[in-house]
Each structure stands twice: as structure tokens, then as C-alpha cells.
C-alpha positions as CSV (number, residue, x, y, z in Angstrom):
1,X,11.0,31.9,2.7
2,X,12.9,33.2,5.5
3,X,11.5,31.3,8.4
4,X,13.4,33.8,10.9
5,X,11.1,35.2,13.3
6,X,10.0,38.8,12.1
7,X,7.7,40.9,11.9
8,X,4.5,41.5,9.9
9,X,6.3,44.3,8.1
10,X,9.8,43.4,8.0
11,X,8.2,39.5,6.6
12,X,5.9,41.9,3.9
13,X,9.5,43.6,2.7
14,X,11.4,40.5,2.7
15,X,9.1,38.4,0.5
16,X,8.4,41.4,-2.1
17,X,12.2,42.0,-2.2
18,X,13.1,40.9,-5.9
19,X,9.8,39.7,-6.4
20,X,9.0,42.1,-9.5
21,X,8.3,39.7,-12.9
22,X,8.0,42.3,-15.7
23,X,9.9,45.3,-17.6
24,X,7.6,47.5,-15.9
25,X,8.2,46.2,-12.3
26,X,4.9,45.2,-11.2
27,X,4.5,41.9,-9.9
28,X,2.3,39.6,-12.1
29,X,-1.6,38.3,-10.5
30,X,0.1,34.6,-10.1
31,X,3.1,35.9,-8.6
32,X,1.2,37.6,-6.0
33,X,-1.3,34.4,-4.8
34,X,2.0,32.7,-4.4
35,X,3.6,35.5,-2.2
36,X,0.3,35.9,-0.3
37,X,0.3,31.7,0.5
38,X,3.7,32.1,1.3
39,X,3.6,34.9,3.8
40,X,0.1,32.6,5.5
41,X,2.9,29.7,5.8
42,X,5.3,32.3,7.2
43,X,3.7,33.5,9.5
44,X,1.9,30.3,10.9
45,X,5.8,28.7,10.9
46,X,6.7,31.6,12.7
47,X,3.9,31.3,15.5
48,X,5.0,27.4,15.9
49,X,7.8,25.4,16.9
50,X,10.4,26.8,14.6
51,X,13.3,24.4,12.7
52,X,14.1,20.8,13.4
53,X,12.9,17.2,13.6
54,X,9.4,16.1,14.8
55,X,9.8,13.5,18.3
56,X,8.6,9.7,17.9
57,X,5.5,10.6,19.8
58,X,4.4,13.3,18.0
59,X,4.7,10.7,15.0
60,X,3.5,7.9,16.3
61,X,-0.5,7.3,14.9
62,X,-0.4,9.6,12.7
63,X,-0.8,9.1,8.9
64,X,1.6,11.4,6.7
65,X,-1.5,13.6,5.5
66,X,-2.2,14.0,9.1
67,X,1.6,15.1,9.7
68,X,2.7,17.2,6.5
69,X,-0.8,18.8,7.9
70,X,0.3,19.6,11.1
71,X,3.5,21.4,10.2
72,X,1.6,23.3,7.5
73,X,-0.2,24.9,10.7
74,X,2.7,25.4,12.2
75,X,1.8,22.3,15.4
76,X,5.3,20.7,14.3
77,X,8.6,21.6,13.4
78,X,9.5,22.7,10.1
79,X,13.3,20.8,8.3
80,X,15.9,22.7,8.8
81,X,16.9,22.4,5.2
82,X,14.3,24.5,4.2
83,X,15.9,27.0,6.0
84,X,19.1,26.6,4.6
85,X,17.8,26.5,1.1
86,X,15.3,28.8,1.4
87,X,12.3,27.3,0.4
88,X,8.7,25.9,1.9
89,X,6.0,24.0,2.1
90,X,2.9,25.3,0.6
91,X,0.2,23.1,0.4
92,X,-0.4,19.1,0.3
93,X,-3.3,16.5,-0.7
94,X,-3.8,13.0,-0.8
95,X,-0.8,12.0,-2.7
96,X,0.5,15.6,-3.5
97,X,2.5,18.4,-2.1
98,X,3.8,21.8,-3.5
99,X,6.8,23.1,-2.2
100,X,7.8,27.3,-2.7
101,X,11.6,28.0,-3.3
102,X,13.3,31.5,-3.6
103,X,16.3,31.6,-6.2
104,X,18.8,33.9,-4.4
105,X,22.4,34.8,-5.0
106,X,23.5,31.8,-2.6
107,X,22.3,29.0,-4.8
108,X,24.6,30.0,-7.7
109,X,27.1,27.8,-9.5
110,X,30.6,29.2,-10.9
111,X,28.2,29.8,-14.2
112,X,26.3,32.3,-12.4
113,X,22.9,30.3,-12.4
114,X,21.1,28.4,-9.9
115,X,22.8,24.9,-9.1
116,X,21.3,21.6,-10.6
117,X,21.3,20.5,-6.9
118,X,18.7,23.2,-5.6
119,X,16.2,21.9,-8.3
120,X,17.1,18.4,-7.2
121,X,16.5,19.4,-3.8
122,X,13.2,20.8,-4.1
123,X,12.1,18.3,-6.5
124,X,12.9,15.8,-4.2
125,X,10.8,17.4,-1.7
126,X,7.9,17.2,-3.3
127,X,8.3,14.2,-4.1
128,X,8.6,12.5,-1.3
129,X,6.1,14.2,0.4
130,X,3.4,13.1,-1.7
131,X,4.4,10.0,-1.3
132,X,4.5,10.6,2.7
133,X,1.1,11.7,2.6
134,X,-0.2,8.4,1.2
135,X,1.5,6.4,4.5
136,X,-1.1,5.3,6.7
137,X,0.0,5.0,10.6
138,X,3.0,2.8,11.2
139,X,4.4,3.1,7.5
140,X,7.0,5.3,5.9
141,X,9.5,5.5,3.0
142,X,12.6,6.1,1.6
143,X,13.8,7.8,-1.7
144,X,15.6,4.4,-3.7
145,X,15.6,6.3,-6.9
146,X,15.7,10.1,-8.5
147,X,15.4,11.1,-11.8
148,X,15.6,15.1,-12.6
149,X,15.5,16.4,-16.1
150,X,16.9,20.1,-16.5
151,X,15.0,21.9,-19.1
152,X,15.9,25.6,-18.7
153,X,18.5,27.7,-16.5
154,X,17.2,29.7,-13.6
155,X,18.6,32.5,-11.7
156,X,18.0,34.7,-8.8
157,X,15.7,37.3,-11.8
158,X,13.3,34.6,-11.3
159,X,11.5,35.9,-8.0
160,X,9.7,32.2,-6.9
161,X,9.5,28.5,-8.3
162,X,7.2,25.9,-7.4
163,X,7.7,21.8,-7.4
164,X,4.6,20.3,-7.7
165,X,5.2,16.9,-6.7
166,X,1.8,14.2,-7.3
167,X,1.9,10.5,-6.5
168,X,1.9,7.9,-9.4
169,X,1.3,4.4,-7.9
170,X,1.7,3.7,-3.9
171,X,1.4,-0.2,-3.3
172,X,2.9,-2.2,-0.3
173,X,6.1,-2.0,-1.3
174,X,6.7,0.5,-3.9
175,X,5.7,4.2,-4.9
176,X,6.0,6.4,-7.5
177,X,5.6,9.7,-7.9
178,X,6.6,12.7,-10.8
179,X,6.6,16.6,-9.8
180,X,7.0,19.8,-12.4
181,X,9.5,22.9,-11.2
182,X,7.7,25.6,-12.6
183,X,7.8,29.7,-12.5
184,X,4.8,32.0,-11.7
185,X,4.4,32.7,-15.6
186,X,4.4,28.6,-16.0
187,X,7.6,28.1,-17.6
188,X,9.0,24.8,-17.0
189,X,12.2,24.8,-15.6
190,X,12.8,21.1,-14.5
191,X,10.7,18.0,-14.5
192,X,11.7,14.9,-12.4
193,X,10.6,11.0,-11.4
194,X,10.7,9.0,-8.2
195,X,10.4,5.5,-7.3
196,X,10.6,4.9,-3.2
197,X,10.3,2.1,-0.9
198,X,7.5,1.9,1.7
199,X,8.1,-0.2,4.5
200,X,7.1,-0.7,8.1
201,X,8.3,1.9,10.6
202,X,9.5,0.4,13.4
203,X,7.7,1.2,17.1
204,X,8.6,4.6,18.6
205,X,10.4,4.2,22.1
């Protein structure tokens, strides 16, 4: 998930490197469909605006399908923090979005496993945006409350993990949503809740 500009070769090494799931070293059916989304997301990311925060009118009448769309196809910027943390967007729906994360050396806790706060972090994610992709024009959210249940340790031998985020209940006021951190292999690592408050954005300037 390096969303550096590269090329088609050096973004082929990068997303094999440590990607092998077996004793043997060969990389599992599963495990490759994910790579092969993620290097289409790469690459259109790469082709677009690069990191940082959307404008008010590139916002403005659109619903948050019609947005979370648009940066999939690389038309908007990516967040930065995906950057940072080294993870993506893969794919969203009417009230659901799937995020990609690489567990790397960086996201390691004195214990020598990935930090509770990356799977907080990508839970989060995709939770929030399937509930963004339930706003109609003129609406948006905000995260009031985050509940993330830690079920096994992760480290960087894992070579990809996916949050699978899906909306629960979006009214007027309130929306709920729950999302699954999972491995190639479907092991659970992390399972987590949201309730968020929808509101009326304000008009863009």
C-alpha cells in the first residue's frame, strides 16, 4: 500500500515483498485476488491527485457513494493517513467499505506485535466509510462512539488484513455500523462496533 509514485515493476516488487502465507512460500489463491485489487487501486491512486483533503466544491452535491467512488478511481485525493499507516481503500457499496492494510515493522508495539491502535485505525475506517456512503448530498457524520474487540495478535508474518466495515442502521440522526479485521486465510483478528452522528453539513463557501 505504498501510494508513492512507482513504477509497474518496482509497485509489482513492493506488494509481493513479504507477501508469502505458507511453509512452502507460495502465496495462497486469496492472498493473491487481494494483491491483484490492491495493485488496480495502486495504480489508479497513483495516476490521480495523490494525498490530501478533497475541496468544498468537489464535495458539494455529491452523496458519499458518489465520493468514496470517486477516490477509488483515483478523481479525488486519497487521506494522507493511509499513507502513513499504510493501508487502502479497496472497494465500497451502499452502506459498506473494505479497507486493505499491510502489517509492517513500523506498526509494532514494545511486545513486538502490531499495535492495538492500527486495528483501531483501520477498523475505524471502514466504519465510517460505510456509514459515509449512506449520506445523501448535504449530510455527513461524525464517529461519537468506537468499540474494538482484540481477538488475536498480528504481526508483520501476516502479509495483508482486511476491515470489512457494513452499515447496521442509518436514520436521521444516528448510524450504526460493525466491521471484521480479517487475514487472507479468514482468521479473525479484531472485530469492532460504531454508533455515529449524522447531521447537516453546512454550505461550502
Amino acid at each position: 500500500m505504498d501510494t508513492r509514485t512507482h513504477s509497474p515493476e518496482q509497485a509489482a516488487h513492493s506488494l509481493t515483498s513479504g507477501a508469502t502465507s505458507s511453509a512452502t512460500g507460495a502465496i495462497s489463491p486469496a492472498l493473491q485476488a487481494w494483491l491483484d485489487e490492491e495493485q488496480a487501486v495502486t495504480l489508479r491512486l497513483d495516476a490521480g491527485p495523490g494525498a490530501g483533503v478533497s475541496r468544498p466544491d468537489q464535495v458539494a452535491g455529491r452523496s458519499g457513494l458518489e465520493l468514496m467512488q470517486a477516490m477509488l478511481r483515483g478523481e479525488l485525493p486519497y487521506p494522507p493517513i493511509a499513507r502513513t499507516l499504510d493501508f487502502m481503500l479497496i472497494s465500497v457499496g451502499e452502506g459498506s467499505a473494505v479497507f486493505q492494510g499491510r502489517p509492517g515493522a513500523n506498526h509494532l508495539n514494545p511486545m513486538g506485535t502490531v499495535h492495538g491502535g492500527w486495528f483501531a485505525t483501520l477498523l475505524d475506517s471502514a466504519l465510517g466509510c460505510a456509514v459515509h456512503t449512506c449520506m445523501p448530498p448535504g449530510r455527513g457524520y461524525t464517529t461519537a462512539e468506537l468499540g474494538v474487540n482484540l481477538v488475536k495478535a498480528l504481526t508483520p508474518r501476516v502479509p495483508r488484513v482486511r476491515a470489512e466495515g457494513r452499515v447496521l442502521h442509518c436514520g436521521r440522526q444516528l448510524a450504526t455500523a460493525e466491521a471484521r479485521l480479517v487475514g487472507p486465510d479468514g482468521t479473525l483478528y479484531a472485530h469492532a462496533t460504531t454508533t455515529c452522528l449524522v447531521f447537516e453539513m453546512p454550505p461550502a463557501r
